[in-house]
C-alpha positions in Angstrom: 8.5 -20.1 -0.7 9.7 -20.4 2.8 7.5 -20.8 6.3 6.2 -18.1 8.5 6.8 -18.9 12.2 4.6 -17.1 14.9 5.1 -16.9 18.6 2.6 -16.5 21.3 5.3 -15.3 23.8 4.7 -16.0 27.5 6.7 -15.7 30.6 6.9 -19.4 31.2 6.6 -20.7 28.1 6.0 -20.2 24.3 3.2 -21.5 21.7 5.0 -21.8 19.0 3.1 -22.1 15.1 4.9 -22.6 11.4 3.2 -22.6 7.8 3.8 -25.1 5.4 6.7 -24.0 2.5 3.5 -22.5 0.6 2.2 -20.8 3.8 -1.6 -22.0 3.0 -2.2 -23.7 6.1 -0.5 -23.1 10.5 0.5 -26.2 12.4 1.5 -26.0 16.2 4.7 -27.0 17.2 5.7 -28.1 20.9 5.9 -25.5 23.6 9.3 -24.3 24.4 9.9 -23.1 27.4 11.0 -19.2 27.2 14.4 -19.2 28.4 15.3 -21.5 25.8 13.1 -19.9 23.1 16.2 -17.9 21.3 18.2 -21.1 20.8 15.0 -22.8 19.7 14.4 -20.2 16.8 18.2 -20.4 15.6 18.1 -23.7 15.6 14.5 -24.4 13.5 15.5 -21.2 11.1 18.8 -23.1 10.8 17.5 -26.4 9.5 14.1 -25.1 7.7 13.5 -22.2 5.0 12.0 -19.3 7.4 10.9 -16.2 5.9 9.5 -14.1 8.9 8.7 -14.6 12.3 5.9 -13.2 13.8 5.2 -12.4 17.3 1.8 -12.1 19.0 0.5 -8.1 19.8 -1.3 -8.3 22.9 -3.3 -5.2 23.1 -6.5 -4.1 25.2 -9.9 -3.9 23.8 -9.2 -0.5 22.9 -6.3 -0.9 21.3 -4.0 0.3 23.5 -0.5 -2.4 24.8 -1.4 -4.6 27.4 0.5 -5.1 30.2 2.4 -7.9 28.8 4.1 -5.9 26.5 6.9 -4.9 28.9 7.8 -8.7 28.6 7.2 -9.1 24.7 8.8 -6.1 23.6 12.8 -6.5 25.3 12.2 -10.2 23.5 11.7 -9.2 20.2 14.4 -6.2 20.2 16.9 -8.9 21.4 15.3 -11.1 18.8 15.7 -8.1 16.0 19.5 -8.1 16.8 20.5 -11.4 17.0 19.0 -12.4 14.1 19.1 -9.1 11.9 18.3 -10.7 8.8 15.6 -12.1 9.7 11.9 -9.9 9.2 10.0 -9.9 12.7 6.3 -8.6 12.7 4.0 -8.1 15.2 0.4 -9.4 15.0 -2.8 -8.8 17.1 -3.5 -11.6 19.4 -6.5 -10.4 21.4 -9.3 -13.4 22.4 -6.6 -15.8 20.9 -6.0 -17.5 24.4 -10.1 -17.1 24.7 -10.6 -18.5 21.5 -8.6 -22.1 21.7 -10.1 -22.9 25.2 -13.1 -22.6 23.2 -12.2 -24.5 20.2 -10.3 -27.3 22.5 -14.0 -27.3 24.1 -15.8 -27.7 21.0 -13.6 -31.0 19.5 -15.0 -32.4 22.5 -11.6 -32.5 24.3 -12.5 -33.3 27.9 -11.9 -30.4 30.5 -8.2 -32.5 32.3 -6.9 -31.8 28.8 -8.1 -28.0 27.9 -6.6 -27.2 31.1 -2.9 -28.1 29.7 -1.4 -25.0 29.4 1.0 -26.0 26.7 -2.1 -27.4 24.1 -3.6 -24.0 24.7 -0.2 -22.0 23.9 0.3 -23.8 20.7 -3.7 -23.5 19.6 -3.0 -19.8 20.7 -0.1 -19.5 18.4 -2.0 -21.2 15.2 -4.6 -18.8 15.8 -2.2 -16.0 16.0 -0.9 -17.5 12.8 -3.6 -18.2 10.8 -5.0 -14.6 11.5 -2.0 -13.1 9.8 -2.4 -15.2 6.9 -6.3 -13.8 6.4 -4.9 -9.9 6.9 -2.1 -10.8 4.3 -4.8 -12.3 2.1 -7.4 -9.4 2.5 -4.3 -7.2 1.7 -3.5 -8.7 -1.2 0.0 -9.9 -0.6 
């Protein structure tokens, strides 16, 4: 098997989350700042076994896009084409950034170090991760 990768896509920078080869478990990666997110992705899917890239949904409680969309959706069209071959999905990410401020909270992680915006992109991203691993799992796939 190869990884998943999953981006929580922001305007300054990018969480950024892989699998392991037997995609059981979602580990954060550094940050990578946005402009250089593209040659990131070729690069990591050059060295390591990638078989999809997914990309945080943000939508509004009721279910509509949120605003950020007009931001995610040009990336992942230019991601699409540059690299055709590779399967991009999206995934919901509501509460994600919610939810890892409150899990950084909860390990006891004092409030000079929840407040790194970076540690909460990456926690956003494993979320985002991890979620798509339960919905492929309730699926069946």
């Amino acid at each position: 098997m190869a990884r998943i990768l999953c981006i929580d896509y922001g305007k300054k920078r990018c969480g950024i989350a892989v699998t392991d080869p037997l995609q059981i478990a979602a580990n954060g990666l550094p940050t990578v700042p946005t402009a250089g997110l593209m040659q990131f992705l070729k690069e990591y899917c050059g060295r390591e076994q990638v078989e999809r890239i997914v990309v945080g949904l943000p939508t509004q409680l009721n279910g509509a896009p949120s605003e950020s969309m007009k931001w995610i959706q040009p990336f992942v069209d230019r991601l699409r084409k540059e690299m055709p071959d590779m399967p991009v999905i999206m995934h919901d990410e509501r509460f994600t950034s919610t939810i890892a401020h409150r899990e950084m909270a909860a390990a006891g992680l004092k409030r000079s170090v929840r407040q790194q915006r970076d540690l909460a992109d990456k926690t956003a991203a494993v979320l985002i991760l991890t979620g798509y691993l339960e919905s492929r799992s309730f699926a069946g796939l």
